[in-house]
C-alpha positions in Angstrom: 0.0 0.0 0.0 1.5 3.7 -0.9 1.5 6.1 1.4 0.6 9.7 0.4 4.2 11.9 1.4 2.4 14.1 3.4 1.2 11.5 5.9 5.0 10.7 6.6 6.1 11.8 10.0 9.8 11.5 8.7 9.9 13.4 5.6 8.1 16.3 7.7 10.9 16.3 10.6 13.6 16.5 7.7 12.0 19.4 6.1 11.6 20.7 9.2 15.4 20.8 9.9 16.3 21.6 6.2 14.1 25.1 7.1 15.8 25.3 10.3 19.2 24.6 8.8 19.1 27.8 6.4 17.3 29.9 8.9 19.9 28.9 11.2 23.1 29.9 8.5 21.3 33.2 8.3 20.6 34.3 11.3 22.3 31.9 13.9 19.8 32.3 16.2 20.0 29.2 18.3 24.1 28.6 18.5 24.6 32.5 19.0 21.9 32.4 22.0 22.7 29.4 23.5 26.6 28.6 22.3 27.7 25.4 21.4 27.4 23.6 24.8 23.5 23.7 24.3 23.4 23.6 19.9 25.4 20.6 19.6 23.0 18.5 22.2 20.0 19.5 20.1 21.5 18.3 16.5 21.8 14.9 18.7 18.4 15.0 19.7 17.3 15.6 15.9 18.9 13.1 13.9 17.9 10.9 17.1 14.3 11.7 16.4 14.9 11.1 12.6 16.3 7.9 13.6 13.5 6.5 15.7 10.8 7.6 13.0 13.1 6.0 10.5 13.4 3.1 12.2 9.1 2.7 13.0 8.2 3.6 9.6 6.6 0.4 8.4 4.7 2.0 5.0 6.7 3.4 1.9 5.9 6.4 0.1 6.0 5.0 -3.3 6.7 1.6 -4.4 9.7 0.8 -6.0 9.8 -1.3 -9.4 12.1 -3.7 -10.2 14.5 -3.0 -12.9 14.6 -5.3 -15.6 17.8 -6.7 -17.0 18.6 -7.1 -20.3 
């Protein structure tokens, strides 16, 4: 069964971080308030999240075909 992309917790926290990612190179808001003792603990905690959503996904997005050879 395909799930629609929108529906996918994952791809939502990625783009999530992708926005916060270029608003952070822009601005740096959150390393410039709370210096690297507190920023680099938080990029754990997001590729942790991405991790466990990764890792309980059970549906794909799309399905993939199988390439024939020859």
């Amino acid at each position: 069964m395909k799930k629609k992309w929108w529906k996918s917790k994952t791809l939502w926290l990625n783009a999530a971080v992708a926005a916060g990612a270029i608003v952070e190179a822009n601005f740096a808001l959150l390393q410039g308030t709370f210096g690297p003792k507190y920023f680099v603990p938080v990029v754990g905690l997001v590729a942790g999240a991405n991790f466990v959503l990764r890792y309980l996904t059970t549906q794909p997005i799309v399905e993939r075909k199988e390439k024939a050879n020859g």
